[in-house]
matplotlib code that plots the C-alpha trace (Angstrom):
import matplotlib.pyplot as plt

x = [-10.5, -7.1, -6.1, -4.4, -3.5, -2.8, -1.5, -2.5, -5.8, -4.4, -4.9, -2.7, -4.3, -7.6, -7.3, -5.4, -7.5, -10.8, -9.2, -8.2, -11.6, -13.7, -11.6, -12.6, -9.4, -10.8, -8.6, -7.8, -7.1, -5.6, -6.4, -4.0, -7.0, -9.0, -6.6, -3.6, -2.9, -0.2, 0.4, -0.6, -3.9, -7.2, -10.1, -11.1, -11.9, -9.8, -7.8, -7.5, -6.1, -3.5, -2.0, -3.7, -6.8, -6.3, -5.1, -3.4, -4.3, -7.0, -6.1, -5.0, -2.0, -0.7, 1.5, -1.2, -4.3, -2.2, -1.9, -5.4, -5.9, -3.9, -5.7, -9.0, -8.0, -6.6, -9.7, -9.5, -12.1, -11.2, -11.2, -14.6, -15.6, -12.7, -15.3, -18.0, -17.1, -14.9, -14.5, -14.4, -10.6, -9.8, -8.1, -7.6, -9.1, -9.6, -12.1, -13.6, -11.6, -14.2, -16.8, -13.8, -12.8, -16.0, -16.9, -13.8, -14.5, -18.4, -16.9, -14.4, -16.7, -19.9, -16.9, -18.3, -14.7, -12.3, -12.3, -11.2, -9.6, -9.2, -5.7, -2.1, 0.3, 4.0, 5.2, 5.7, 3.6, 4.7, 2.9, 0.4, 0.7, 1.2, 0.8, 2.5, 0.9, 1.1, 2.6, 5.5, 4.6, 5.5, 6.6, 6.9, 6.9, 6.0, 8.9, 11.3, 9.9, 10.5, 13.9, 14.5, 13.4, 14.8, 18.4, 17.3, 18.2, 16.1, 15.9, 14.0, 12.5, 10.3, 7.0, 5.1, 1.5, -0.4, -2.5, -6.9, -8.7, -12.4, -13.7, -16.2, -12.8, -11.5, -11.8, -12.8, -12.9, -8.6, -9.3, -10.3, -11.4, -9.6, -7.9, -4.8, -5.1, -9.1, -9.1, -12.4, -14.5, -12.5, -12.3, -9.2, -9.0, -6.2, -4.3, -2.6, 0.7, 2.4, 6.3, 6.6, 4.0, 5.9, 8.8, 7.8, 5.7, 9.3, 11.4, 8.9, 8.5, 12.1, 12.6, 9.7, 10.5, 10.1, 8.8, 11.6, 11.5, 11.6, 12.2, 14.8, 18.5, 20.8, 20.5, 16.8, 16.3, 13.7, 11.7, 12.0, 8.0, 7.3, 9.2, 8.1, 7.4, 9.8, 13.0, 11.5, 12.0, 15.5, 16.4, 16.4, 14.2, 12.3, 12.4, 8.2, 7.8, 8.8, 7.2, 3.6, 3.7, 3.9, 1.6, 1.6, -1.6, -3.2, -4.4, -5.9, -9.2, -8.1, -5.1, -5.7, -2.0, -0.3, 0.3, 3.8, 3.5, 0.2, -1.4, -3.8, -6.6, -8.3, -11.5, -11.3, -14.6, -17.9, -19.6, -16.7, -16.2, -12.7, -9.8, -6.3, -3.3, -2.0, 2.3, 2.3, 3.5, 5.3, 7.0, 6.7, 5.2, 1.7, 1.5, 3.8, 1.8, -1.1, 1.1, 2.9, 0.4, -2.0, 0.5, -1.1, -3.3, -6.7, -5.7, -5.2, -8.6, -7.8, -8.9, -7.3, -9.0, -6.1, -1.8, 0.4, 2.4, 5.5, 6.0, 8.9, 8.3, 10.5, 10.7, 12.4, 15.3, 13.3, 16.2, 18.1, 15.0, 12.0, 12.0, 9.3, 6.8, 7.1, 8.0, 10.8, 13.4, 14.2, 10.6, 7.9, 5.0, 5.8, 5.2, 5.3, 3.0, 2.2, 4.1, 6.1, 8.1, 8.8, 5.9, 5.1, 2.0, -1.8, -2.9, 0.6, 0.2, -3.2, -1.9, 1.2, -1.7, -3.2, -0.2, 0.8, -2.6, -2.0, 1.8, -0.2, -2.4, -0.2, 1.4, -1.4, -2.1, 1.5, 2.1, 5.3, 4.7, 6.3, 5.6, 4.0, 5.1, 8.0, 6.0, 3.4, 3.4, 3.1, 5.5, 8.4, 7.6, 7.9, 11.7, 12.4, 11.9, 13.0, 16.1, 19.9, 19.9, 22.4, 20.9, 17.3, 14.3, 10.6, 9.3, 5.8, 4.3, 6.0, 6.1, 9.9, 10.3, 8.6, 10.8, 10.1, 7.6, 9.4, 8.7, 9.3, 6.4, 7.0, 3.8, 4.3, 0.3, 0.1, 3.4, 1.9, -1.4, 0.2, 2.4, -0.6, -2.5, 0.6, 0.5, -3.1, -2.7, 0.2, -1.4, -4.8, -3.3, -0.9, -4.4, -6.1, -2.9, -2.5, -6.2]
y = [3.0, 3.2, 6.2, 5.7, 8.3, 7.7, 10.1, 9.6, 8.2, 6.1, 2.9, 1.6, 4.0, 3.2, -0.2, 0.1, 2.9, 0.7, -2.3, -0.7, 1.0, -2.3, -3.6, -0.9, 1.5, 5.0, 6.7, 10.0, 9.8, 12.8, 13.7, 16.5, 16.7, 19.0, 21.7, 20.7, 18.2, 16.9, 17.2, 13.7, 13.7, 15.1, 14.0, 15.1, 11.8, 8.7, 5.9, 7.7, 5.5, 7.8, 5.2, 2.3, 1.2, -1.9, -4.1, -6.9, -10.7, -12.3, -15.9, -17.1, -19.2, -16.0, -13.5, -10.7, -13.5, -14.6, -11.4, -10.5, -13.8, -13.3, -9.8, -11.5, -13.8, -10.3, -8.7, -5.9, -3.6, -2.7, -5.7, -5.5, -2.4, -2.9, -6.1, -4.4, -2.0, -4.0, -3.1, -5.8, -6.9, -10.5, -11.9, -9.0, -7.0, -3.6, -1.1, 1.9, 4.5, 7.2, 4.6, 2.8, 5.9, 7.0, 3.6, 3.7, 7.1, 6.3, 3.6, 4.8, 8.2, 6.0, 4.3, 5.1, 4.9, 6.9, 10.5, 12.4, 15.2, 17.4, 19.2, 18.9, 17.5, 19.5, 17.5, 14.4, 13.8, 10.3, 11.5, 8.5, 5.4, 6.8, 5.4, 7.4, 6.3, 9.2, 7.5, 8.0, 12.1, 13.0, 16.4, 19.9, 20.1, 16.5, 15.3, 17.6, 15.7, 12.5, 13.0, 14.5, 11.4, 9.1, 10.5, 11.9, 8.4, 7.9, 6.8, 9.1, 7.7, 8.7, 7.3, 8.0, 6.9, 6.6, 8.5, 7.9, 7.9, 8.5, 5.6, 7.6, 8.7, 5.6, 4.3, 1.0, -0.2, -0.2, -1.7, -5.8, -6.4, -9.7, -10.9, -12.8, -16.5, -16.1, -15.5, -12.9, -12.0, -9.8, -7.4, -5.3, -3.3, -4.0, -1.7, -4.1, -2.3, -4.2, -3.6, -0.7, 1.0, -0.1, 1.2, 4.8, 5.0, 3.8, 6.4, 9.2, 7.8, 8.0, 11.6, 13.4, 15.8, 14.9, 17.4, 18.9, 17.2, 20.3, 18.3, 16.6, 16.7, 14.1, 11.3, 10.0, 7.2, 5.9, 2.7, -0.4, -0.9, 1.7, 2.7, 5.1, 4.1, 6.6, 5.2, 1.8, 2.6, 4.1, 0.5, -0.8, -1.0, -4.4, -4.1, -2.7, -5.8, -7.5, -5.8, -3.8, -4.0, -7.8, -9.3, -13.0, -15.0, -12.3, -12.8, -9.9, -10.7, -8.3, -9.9, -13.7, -13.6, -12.2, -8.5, -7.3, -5.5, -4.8, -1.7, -3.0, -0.8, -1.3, 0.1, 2.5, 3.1, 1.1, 2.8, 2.5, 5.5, 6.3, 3.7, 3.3, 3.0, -0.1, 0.1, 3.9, 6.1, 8.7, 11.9, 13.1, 16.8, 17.1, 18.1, 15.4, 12.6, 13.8, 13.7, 10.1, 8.9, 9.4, 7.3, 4.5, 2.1, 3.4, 6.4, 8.5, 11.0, 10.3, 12.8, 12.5, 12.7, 12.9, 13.0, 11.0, 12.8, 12.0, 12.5, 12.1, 9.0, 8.9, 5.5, 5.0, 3.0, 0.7, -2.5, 0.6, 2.0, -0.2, -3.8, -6.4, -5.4, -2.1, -0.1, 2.5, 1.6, 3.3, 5.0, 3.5, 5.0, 5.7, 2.8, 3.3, 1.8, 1.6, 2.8, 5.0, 2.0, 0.2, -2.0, -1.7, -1.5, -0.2, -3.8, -4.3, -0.6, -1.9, -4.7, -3.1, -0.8, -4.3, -5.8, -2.3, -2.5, -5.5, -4.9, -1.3, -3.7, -6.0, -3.0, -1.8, -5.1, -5.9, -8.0, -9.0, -9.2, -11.3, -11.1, -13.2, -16.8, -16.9, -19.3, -16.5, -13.3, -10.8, -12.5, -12.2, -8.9, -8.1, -9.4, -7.8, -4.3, -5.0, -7.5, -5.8, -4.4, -2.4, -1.8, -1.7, -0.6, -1.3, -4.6, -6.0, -9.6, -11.8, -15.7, -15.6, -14.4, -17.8, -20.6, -23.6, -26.6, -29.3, -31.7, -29.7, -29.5, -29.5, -27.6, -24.2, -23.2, -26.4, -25.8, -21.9, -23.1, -25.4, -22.6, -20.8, -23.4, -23.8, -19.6, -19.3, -22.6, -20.8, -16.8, -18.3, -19.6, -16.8, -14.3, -15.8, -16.4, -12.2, -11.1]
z = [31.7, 30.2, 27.7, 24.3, 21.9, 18.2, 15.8, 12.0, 10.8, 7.8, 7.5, 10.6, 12.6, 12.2, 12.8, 15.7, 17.1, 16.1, 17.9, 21.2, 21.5, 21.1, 24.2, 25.8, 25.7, 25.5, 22.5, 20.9, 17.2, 16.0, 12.3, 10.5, 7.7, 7.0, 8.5, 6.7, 4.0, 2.2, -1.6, -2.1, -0.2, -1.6, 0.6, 4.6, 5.2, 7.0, 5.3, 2.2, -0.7, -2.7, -5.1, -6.2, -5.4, -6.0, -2.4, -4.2, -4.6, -2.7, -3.1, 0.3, -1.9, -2.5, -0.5, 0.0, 0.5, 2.9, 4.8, 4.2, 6.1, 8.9, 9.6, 9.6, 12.6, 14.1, 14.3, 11.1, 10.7, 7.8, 5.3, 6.0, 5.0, 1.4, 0.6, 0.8, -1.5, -4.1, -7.6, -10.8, -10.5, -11.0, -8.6, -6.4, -4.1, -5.5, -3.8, -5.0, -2.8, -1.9, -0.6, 1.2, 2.8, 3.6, 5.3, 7.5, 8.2, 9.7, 11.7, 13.4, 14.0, 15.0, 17.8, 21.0, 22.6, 20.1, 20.0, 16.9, 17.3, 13.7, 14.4, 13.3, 16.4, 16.3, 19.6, 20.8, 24.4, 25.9, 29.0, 27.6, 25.3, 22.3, 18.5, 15.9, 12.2, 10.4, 7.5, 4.9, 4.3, 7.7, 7.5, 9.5, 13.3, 13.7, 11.6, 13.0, 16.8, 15.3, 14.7, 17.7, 19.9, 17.2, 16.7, 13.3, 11.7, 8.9, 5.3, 2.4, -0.6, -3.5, -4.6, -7.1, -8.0, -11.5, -13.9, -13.8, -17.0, -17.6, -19.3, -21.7, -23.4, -24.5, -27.7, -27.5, -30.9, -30.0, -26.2, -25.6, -22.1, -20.9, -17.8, -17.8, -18.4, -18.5, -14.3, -13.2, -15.3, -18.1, -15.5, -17.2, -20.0, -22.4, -24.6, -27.2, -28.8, -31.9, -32.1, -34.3, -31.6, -28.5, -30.2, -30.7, -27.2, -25.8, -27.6, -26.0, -22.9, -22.2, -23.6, -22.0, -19.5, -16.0, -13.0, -11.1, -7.4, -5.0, -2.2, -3.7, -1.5, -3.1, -0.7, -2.1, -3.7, -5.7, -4.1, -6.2, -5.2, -7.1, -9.5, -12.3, -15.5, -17.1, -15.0, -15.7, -19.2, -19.2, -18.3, -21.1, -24.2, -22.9, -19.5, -19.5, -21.3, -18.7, -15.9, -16.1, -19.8, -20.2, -22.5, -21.0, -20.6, -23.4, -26.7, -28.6, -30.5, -33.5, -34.2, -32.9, -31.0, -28.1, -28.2, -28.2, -25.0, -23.2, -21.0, -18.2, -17.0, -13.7, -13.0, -10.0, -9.1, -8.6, -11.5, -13.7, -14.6, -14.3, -15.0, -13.5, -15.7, -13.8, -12.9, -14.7, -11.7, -13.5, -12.2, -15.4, -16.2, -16.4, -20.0, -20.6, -19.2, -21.8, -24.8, -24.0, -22.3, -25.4, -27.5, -25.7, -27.9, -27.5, -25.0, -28.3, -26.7, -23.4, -20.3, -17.8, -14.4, -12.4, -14.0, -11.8, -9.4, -7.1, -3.4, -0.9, 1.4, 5.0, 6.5, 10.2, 10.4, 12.2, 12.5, 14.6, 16.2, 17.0, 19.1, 17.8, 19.6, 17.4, 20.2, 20.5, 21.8, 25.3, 25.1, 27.4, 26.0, 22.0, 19.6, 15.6, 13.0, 9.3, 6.3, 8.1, 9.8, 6.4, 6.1, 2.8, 1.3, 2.1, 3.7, 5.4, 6.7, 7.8, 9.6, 10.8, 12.9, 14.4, 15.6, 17.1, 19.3, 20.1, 21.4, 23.0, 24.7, 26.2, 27.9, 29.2, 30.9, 32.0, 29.7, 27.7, 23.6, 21.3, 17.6, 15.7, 14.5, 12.2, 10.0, 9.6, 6.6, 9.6, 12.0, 8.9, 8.4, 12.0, 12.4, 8.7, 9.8, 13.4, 12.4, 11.3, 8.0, 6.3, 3.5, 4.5, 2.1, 2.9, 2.6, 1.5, 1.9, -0.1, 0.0, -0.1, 3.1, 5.2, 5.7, 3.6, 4.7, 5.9, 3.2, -0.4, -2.6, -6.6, -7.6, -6.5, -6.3, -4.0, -1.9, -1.2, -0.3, 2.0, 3.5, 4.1, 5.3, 8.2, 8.4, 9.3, 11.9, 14.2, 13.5, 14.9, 17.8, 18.5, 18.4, 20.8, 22.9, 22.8, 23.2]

ax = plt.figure().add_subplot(projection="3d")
ax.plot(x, y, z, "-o")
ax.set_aspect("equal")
plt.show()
């Protein structure tokens, strides 16, 4: 039986740990957690969600459908276990983190051929195939290895991830439950501001006092992705309005109109408990967050469950580093996946892990690999973070990146769908060519 080890049970490494071992690879996944834990993760268990929970569109005419789909005719073991333990979201597939967690966790445990092994790697051991998806938070011994085998090339950024509410706090005589355009079933909550209110919560927001970034060391910068609300804001007085505080496809019930700008809440849990703020990742200071934060139509009594916090992220320079097949280049036996290589993005991550496996498994066959379609999400992404970049920052799925259809359609929900439609036609082929 052939031997695999993969460092990092996130997201890419659980699926490509859970995708070797069903074809019979035996594998060791090494697991950091309990022992050790970075400032951004709380729970012992595997594929821990530390942003969002929400894993973008479903739709397969949009970008992240379109992903979602492609994993599906990959084999993910995860999607699965996210749609079993959805939240109310509209469109999107949001999960409730701690059941999602906990399901990955029981199956890749109940996975007769994958080991877990509960200890923090400080070396590099190509004595095997190895898969390195430890993710953006790679620190210590293991980052100092990294660098070592990678000429210390990389690229730092900062990330940031929102605030949670409790939903007993809000006062919801302020708060109309609506989703954009009338899509789901009013599954956000909506704080409507008027002008003079936008005004005010904009003049604090841009004069609170931010947390002071330890880590920081003058080269970082902050990723576009995620950018937090308070830099958002320094931007310019409208530019929330424009981003997660646009009130488009809204109309509050008090008034009759469209709110000047608009706060979404997404539920975070099953019960519905506790409530993100969507697009607030903040680095601002805890007690901070309470008093701005509270300025928020209907947040006036808010608790906060969790304050948003802000972490160092280190990407590879993967165009320098990695070939398609997301292997190092001039290392037999060391592949990279996930996050960590610039795939941006928990469901990216996730499929970053799949196509890793199967690039791990072609090896182990004697095989050659070659990525996936250029017509296809995954196949895109693959020569983004693999192609000659300059200036390169992580990349998530986006329907920019395929190449147009041959004959142009005007109606851009139709022209998608028929992207997609194309997409899913070459990724099922190129799946079963690569099993």
């Amino acid at each position: 039986m052939s031997k695999v080890r993969v460092l990092g049970a996130g997201l890419a490494g659980c699926e490509a740990a859970l995708w070797l071992a069903e074809k019979g690879v035996e594998v060791e996944l090494f697991e950091q957690k309990p022992a050790r834990k970075s400032p951004a993760h709380k729970s012992e268990n595997f594929a821990e969600l530390v942003c969002s929970n929400s894993l973008k569109a479903d739709r397969p005419d949009s970008a992240s459908g379109l992903l979602k789909a492609e994993m599906d005719l990959l084999g993910s073991h995860l999607l699965p276990v996210a749609r079993r333990v959805r939240v109310a979201a509209g469109g999107a597939l949001a999960v409730d983190r701690d059941a999602f967690s906990a399901g990955v966790t029981r199956l890749v445990e109940d996975q007769p051929n994958i080991t877990v092994v509960r200890e923090e790697v400080t070396e590099l051991d190509e004595s095997l195939p190895t898969l390195v998806a430890t993710g953006p938070l790679t620190d210590g011994a293991l980052a100092a290895a990294i660098a070592e085998v990678t000429g210390g090339d990389e690229l730092s950024f900062y990330d940031a991830a929102a605030p949670i509410v409790t939903a007993e706090s809000l006062d919801m005589n302020r708060i109309f439950a609506a989703s954009r355009y009338g899509r789901g079933d009013a599954d956000y909550l909506n704080c409507p501001f008027n002008k003079e209110e936008y005004e005010a919560f904009h003049a604090a927001l841009v004069g609170a006092e931010r947390a002071e970034l330890h880590e920081f060391d003058g080269n970082l910068t902050v990723y576009e992705g995620c950018m937090p609300i308070e830099v958002m804001a320094g931007r310019g007085a409208d530019t929330m309005r424009f981003g997660p505080l646009r009130p488009v496809g809204l109309v509050d019930p008090a008034t009759g109109h469209r709110p000047w700008a608009n706060v979404q809440l997404r539920r975070e849990n099953e019960a519905g408990t506790l409530y993100n703020i969507v697009g607030f990742q903040t680095n601002l200071k805890f007690g901070e967050q309470k008093r701005v934060f509270s300025m928020i139509p209907g947040l006036a009594n808010a608790d906060f469950a969790r304050y948003g916090v802000m972490h160092r992220n280190t990407f590879l320079n993967s165009p320098r580093l990695l070939n398609q097949g997301l292997r190092l280049k001039g290392h037999e036996n060391l592949w990279f996946a996930g996050q960590i290589t610039g795939f941006e993005g928990y469901m990216e991550s996730a499929a970053c892990g799949l196509l890793a496996a199967r690039s791990i498994w072609a090896a182990l066959n004697g095989r050659s690999y070659e990525a996936p379609p250029a017509n296809t999400m995954l196949g895109q992404l693959t020569r983004y973070i693999t192609s000659e970049n300059k200036n390169f920052q992580p990349m998530g799925a986006n329907m920019g990146l395929l190449p147009p259809l041959e004959e142009h359609i005007r109606d851009k929900r139709l022209r998608y769908a028929a992207i997609s439609e194309r997409a899913q036609a070459a990724m099922a082929l190129w799946a079963k060519e690569t099993e």
